[in-house]
C-alpha positions as a LaTeX table, in Angstrom:
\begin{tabular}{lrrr}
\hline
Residue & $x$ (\AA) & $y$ (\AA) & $z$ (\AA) \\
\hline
Unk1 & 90.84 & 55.35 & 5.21 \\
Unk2 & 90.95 & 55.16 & 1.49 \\
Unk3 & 93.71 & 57.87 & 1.66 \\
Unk4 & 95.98 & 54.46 & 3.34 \\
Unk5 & 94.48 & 52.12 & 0.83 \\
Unk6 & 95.55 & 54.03 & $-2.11$ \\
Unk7 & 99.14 & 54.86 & $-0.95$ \\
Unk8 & 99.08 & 50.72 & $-0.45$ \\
Unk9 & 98.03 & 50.00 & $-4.00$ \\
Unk10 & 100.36 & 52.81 & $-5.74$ \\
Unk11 & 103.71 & 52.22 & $-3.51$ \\
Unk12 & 105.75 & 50.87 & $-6.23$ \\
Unk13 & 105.54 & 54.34 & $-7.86$ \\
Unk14 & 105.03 & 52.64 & $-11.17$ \\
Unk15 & 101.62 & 51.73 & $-12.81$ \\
Unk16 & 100.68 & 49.94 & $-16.26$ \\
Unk17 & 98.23 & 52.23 & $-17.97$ \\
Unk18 & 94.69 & 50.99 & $-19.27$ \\
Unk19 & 95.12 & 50.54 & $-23.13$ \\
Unk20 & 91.58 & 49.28 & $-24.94$ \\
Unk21 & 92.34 & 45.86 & $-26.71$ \\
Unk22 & 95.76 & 46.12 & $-25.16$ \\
Unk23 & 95.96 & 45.18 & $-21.77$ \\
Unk24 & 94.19 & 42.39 & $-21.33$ \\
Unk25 & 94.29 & 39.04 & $-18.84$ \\
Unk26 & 97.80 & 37.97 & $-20.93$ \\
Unk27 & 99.12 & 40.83 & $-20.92$ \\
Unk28 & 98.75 & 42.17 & $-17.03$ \\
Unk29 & 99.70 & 38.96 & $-16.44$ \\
Unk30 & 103.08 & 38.91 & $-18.71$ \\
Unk31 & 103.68 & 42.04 & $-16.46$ \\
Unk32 & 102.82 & 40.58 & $-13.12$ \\
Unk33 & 105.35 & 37.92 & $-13.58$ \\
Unk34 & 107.90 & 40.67 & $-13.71$ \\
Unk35 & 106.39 & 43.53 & $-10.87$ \\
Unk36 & 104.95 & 42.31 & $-7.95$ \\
Unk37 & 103.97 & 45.53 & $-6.91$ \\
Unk38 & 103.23 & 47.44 & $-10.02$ \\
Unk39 & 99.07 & 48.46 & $-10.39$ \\
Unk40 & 98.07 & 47.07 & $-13.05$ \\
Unk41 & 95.17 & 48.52 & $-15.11$ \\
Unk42 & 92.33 & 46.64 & $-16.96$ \\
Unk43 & 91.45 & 47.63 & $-20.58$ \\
Unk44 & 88.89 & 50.26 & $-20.93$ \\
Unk45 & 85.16 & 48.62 & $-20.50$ \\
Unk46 & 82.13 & 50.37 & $-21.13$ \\
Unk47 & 79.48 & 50.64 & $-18.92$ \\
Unk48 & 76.67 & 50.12 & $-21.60$ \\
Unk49 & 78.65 & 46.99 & $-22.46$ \\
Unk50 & 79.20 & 45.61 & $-19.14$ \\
Unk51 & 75.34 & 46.63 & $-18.46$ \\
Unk52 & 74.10 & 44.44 & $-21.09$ \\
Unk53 & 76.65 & 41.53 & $-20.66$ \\
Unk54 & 78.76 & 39.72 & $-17.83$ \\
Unk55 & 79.99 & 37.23 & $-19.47$ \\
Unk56 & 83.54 & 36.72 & $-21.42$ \\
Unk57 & 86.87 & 37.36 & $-20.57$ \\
Unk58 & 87.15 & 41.35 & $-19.60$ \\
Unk59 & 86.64 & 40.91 & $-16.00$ \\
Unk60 & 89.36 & 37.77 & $-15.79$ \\
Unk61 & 92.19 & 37.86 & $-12.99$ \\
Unk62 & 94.32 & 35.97 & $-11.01$ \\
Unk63 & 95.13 & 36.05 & $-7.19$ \\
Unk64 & 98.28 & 37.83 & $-8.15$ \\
Unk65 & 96.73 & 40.19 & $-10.12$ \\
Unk66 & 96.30 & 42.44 & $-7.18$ \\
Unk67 & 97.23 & 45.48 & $-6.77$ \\
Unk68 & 94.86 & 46.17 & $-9.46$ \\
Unk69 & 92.28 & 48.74 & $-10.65$ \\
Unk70 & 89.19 & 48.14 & $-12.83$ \\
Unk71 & 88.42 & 51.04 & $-15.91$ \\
Unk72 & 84.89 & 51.94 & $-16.65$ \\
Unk73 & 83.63 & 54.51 & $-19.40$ \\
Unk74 & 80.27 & 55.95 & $-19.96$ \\
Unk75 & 78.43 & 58.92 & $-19.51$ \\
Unk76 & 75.59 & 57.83 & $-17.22$ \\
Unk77 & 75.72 & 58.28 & $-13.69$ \\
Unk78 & 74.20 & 55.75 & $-12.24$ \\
Unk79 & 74.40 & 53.16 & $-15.03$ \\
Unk80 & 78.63 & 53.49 & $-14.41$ \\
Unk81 & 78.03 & 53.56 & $-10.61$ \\
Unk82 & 76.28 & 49.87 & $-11.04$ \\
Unk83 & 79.14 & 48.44 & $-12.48$ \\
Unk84 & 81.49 & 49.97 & $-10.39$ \\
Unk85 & 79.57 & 47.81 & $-7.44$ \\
Unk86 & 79.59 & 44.87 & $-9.84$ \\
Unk87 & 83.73 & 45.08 & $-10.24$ \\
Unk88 & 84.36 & 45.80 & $-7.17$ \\
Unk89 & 84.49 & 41.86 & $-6.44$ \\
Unk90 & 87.53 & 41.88 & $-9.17$ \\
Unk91 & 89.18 & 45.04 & $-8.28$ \\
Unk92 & 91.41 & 47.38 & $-5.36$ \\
Unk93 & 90.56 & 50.42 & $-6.93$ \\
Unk94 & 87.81 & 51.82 & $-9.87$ \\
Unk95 & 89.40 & 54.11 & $-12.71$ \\
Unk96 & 86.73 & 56.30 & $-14.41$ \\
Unk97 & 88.15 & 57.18 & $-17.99$ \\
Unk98 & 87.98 & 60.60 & $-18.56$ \\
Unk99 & 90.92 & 60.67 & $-21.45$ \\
Unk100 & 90.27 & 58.59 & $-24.19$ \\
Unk101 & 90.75 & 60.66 & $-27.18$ \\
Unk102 & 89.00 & 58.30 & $-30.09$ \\
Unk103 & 86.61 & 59.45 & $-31.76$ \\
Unk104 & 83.75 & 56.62 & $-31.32$ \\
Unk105 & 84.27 & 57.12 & $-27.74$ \\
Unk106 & 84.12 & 61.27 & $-27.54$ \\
Unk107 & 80.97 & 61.21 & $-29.86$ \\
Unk108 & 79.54 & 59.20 & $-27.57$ \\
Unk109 & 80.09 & 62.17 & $-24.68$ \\
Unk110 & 82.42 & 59.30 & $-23.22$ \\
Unk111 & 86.29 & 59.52 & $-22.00$ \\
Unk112 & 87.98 & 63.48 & $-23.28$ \\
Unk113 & 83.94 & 64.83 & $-23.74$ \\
Unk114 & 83.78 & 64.56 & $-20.28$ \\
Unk115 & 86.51 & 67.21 & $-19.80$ \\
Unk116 & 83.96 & 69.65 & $-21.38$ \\
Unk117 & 81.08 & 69.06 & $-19.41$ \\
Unk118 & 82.85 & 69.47 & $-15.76$ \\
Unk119 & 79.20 & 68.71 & $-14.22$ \\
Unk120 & 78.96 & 65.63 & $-15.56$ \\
Unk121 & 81.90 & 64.86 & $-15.00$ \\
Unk122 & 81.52 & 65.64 & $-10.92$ \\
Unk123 & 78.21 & 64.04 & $-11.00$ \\
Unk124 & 79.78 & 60.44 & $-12.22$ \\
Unk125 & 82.83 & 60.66 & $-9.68$ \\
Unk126 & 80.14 & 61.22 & $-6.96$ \\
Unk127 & 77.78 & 59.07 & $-7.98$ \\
Unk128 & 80.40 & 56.00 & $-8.13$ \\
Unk129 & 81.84 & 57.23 & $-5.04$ \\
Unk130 & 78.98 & 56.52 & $-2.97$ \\
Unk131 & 78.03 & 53.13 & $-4.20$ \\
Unk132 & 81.60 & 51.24 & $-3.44$ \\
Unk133 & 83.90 & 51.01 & $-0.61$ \\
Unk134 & 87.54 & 50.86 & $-2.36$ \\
Unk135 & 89.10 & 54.11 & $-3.52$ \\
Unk136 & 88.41 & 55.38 & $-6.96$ \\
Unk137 & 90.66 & 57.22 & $-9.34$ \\
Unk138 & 90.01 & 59.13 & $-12.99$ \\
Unk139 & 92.55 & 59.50 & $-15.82$ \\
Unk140 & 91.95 & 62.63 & $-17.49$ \\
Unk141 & 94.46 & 64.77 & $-20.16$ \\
Unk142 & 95.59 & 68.52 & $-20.30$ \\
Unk143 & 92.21 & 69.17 & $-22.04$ \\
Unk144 & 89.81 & 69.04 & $-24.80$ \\
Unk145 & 92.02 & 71.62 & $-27.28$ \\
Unk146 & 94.73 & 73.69 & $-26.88$ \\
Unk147 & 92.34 & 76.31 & $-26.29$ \\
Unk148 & 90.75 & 74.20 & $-23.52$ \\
Unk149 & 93.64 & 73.06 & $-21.13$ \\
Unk150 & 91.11 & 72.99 & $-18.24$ \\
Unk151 & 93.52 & 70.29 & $-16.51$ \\
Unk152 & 93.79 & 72.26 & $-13.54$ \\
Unk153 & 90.39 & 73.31 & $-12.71$ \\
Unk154 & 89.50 & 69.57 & $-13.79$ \\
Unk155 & 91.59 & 67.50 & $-11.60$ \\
Unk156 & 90.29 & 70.09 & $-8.54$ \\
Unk157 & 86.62 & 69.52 & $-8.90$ \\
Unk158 & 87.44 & 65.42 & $-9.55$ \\
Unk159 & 89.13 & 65.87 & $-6.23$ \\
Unk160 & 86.07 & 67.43 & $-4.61$ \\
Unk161 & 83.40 & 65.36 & $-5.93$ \\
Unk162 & 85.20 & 62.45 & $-4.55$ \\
Unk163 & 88.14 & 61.06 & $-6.90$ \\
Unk164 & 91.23 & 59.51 & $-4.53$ \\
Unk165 & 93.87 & 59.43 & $-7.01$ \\
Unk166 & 94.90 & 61.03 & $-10.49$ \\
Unk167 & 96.25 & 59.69 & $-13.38$ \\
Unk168 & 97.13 & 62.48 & $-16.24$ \\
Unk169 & 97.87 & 62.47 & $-19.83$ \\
Unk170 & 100.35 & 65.60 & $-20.98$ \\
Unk171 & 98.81 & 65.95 & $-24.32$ \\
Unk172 & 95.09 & 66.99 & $-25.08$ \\
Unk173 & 92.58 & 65.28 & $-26.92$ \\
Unk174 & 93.44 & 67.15 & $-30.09$ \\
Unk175 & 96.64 & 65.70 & $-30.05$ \\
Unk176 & 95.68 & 62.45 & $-30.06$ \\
Unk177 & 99.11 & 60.77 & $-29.65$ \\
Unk178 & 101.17 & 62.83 & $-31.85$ \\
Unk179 & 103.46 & 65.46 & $-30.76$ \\
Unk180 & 105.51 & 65.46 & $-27.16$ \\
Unk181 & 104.11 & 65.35 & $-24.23$ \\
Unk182 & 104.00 & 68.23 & $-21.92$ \\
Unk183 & 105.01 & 66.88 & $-18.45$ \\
Unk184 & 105.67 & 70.45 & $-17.02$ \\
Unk185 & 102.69 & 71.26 & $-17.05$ \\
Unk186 & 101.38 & 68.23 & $-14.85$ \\
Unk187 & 103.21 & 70.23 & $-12.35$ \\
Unk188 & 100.49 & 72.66 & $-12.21$ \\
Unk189 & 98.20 & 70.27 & $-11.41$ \\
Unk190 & 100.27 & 68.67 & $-8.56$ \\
Unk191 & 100.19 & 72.28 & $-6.53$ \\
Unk192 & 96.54 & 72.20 & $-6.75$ \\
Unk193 & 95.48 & 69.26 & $-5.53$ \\
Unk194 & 96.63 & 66.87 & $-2.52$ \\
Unk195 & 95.47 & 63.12 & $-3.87$ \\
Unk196 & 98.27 & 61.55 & $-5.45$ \\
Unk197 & 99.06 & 62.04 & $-8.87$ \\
Unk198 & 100.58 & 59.46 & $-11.64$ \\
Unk199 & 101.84 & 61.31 & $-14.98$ \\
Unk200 & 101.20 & 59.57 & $-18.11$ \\
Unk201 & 102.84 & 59.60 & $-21.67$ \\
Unk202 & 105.58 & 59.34 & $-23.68$ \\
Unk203 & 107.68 & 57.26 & $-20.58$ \\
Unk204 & 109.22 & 54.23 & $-22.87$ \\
Unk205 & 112.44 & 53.62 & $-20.37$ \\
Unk206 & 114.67 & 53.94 & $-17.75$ \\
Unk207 & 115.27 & 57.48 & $-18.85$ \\
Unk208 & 112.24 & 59.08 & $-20.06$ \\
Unk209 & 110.50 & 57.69 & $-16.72$ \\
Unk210 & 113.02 & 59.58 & $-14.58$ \\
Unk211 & 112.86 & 63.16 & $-16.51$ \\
Unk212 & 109.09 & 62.96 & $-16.76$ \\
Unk213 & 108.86 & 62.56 & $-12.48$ \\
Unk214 & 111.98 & 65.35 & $-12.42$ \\
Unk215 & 109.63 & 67.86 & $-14.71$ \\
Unk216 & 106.21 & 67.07 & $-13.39$ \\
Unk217 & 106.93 & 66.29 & $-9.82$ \\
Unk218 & 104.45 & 63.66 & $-9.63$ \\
Unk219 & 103.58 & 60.85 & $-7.29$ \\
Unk220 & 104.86 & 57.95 & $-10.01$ \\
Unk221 & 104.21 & 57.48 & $-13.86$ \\
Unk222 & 101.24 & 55.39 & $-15.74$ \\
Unk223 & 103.35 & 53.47 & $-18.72$ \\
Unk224 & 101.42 & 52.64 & $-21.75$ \\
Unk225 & 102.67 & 51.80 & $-25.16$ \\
Unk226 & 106.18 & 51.82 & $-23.84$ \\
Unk227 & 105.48 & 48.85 & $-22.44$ \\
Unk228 & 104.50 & 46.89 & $-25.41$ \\
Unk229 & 106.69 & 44.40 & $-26.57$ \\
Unk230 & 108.76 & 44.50 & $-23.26$ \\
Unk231 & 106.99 & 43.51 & $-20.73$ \\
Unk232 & 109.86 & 44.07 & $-18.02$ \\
Unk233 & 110.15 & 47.75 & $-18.35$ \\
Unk234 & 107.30 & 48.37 & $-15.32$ \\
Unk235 & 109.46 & 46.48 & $-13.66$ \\
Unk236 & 112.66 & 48.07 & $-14.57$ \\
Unk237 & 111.73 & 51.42 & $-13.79$ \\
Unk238 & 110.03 & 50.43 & $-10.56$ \\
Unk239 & 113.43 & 49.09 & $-9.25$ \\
Unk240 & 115.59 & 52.23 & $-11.18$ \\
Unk241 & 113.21 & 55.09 & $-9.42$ \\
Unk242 & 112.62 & 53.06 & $-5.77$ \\
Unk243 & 116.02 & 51.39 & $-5.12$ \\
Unk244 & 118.34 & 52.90 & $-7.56$ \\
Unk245 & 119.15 & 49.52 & $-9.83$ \\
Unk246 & 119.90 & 49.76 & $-13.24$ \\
Unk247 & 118.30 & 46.64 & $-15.47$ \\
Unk248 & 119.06 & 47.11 & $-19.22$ \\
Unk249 & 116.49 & 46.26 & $-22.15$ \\
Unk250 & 115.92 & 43.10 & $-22.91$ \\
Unk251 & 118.14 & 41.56 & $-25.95$ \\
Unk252 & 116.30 & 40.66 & $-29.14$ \\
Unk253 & 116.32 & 37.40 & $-28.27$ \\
Unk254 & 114.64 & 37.92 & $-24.94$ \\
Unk255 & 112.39 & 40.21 & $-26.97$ \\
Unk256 & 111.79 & 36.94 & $-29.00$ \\
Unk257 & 110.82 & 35.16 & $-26.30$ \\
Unk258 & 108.70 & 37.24 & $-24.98$ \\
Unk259 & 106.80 & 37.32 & $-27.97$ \\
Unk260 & 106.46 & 33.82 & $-28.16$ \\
Unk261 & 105.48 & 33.61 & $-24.47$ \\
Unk262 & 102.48 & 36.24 & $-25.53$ \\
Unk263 & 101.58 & 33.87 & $-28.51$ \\
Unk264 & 100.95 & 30.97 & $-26.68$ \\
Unk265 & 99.38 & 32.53 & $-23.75$ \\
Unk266 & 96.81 & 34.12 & $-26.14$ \\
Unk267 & 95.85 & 31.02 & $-28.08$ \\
Unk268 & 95.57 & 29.09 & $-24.59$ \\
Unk269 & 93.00 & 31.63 & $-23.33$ \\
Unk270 & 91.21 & 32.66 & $-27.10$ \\
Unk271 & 91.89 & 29.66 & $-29.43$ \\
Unk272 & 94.56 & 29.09 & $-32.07$ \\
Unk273 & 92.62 & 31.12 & $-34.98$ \\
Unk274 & 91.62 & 34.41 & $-32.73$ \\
Unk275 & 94.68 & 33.82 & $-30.36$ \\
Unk276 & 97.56 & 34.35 & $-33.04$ \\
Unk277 & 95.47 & 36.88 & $-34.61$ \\
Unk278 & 95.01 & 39.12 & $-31.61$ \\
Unk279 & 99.08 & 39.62 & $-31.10$ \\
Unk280 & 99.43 & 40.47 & $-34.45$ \\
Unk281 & 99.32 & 44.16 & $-33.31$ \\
Unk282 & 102.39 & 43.75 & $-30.91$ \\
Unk283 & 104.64 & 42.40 & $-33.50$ \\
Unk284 & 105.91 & 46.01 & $-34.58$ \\
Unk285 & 106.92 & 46.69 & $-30.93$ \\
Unk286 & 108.50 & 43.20 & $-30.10$ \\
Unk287 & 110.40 & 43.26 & $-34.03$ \\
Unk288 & 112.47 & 46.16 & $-34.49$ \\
Unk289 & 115.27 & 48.03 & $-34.60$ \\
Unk290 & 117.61 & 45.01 & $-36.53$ \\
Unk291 & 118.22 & 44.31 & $-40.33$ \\
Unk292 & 115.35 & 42.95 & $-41.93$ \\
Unk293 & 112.66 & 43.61 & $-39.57$ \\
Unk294 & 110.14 & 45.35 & $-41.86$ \\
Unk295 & 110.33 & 42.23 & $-44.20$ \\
Unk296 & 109.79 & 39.74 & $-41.62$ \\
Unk297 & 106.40 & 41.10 & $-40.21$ \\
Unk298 & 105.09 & 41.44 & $-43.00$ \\
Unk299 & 105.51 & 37.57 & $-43.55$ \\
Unk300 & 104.67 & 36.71 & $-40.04$ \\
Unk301 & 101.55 & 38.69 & $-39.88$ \\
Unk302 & 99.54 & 36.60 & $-42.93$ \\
Unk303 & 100.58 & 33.53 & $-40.84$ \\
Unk304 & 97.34 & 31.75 & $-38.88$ \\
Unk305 & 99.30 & 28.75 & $-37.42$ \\
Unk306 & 101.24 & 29.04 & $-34.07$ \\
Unk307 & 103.70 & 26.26 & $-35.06$ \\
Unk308 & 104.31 & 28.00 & $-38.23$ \\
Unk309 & 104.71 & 31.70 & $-36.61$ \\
Unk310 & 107.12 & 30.16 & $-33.87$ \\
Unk311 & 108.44 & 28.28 & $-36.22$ \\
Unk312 & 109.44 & 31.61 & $-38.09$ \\
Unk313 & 110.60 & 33.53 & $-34.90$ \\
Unk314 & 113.06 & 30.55 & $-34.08$ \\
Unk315 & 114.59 & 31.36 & $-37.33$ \\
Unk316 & 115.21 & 34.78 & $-36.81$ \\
Unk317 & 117.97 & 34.00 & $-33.80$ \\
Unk318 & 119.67 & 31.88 & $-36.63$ \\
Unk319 & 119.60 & 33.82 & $-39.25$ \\
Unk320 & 120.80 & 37.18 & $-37.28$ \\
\hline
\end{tabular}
């Protein structure tokens, strides 16, 4: 049955990758408003932190939200299983995080350590598998090192201990984000098991979506950072790989509006002080590529008040 449910919640081909402090309410919203079918991805949530508290915004959604999938981290069996059953009120689908290269999160024997304790690893998917009724996924990379590409072996024993769908990253932990990503080698992967497969990394258009599906022959592609600071290219790429339509980047003035859109949507939901202070991350990927850009985020950034940082992007369009 769950085998139906996930080809449901992955039909658009297209999915917005879980980013920690990234994709939060506003943003999977910002998104939703341009894919209707698109799953969306919450930030990464830790178990011991959802254990201990319930409260806040990290479990927020709308109606629309849906389709939608709910990431948990952690390294305890049972404790992760738990709040698996809590989410699954919120979500269609439970993402285990098996991938996260930082370093906080791997000394804790959370997200990439997990690729190099297999066990473990089997025991979690199990465990959560047999305390919810709505498919469950885990996003894993190539491998620990270089020296460690277990990808293969990995995404075979997720798919035996329970795991419904697949989302890869072509790089391995030691890589961080630097270098290219390898989406041959996903490939491999997709010949040895039979759950669905997304391929993740380094897709940032039209283009790079297209090539990365051509070389690893996967089921659809997980966009991260090249969605930041355009919010319609899940959207683009769904309509470019399902029904052949071209849509071209947004202008920088649509980029402009976008970024005020995520500006005011941030200070409605976190406050004016913690609101304006939270997008200041996004500004290098909504600001670039034009004369001047450099010089203007670095004024923009020590700015606290939304009138004055609007204020300051309406004078860009004028001044360009």
């Amino acid at each position: 049955m769950n085998n139906n449910k996930v080809k449901n919640l992955i039909s658009s081909r297209v999915s917005l990758a879980p980013m920690a402090g990234i994709t939060d309410y506003v943003l999977r919203s910002l998104i939703r408003e341009q894919s209707n079918n698109a799953l969306l991805t919450t930030e990464m949530i830790s178990s011991e932190f959802l254990t201990q508290t319930k409260e806040g915004d990290i479990t927020l959604r709308d109606e629309n939200h849906s389709p939608i999938s709910y990431q948990l981290s952690g390294h305890k069996p049972q404790m992760i299983a738990n709040c698996a059953k809590y989410l699954e009120q919120f979500a269609d689908m439970i993402d285990i995080n098996m991938g996260c290269p930082v370093n906080k999160v791997v000394k804790g024997t959370d997200g990439c350590a997990l690729m190099r304790n297999p066990e473990l690893a089997s025991e979690i998917v199990r465990t959560v598998k047999a305390n919810i009724n709505i498919p469950l996924s885990v996003k894993f990379r190539l491998g620990y090192t270089f020296e460690e590409m277990n990808f293969v072996e990995f995404g075979e024993k997720m798919q035996e201990s329970g795991a419904d769908f697949i989302t890869i990253h072509a790089r391995t932990r030691s890589q961080m984000y630097g270098g290219k990503a390898d989406w041959k080698k996903i490939a491999e992967l997709k010949k040895n098991v039979d759950i669905p497969v997304f391929a993740n990394g380094d897709v940032v258009s039209i283009e790079t979506a297209v090539e990365c599906l051509e070389q690893s022959e996967a089921d659809g592609v997980a966009i991260g950072r090249g969605a930041l600071g355009d919010v319609t290219l899940i959207n683009r790429v769904e309509r470019y790989i399902n029904k052949g339509i071209y849509l071209p980047p947004p202008t920088l003035e649509e980029k402009v509006e976008m970024l005020k859109q995520h500006l005011n949507r941030e200070v409605e939901l976190r406050g004016e002080r913690v609101g304006v202070k939270f997008v200041r991350k996004f500004y290098p990927y909504y600001l670039n590529g034009f004369t001047g850009a450099s010089k203007l985020r670095g004024e923009i950034v020590l700015i606290d008040s939304l009138k004055d940082v609007l204020s300051k992007l309406d004078n860009i369009l004028c001044v360009l």
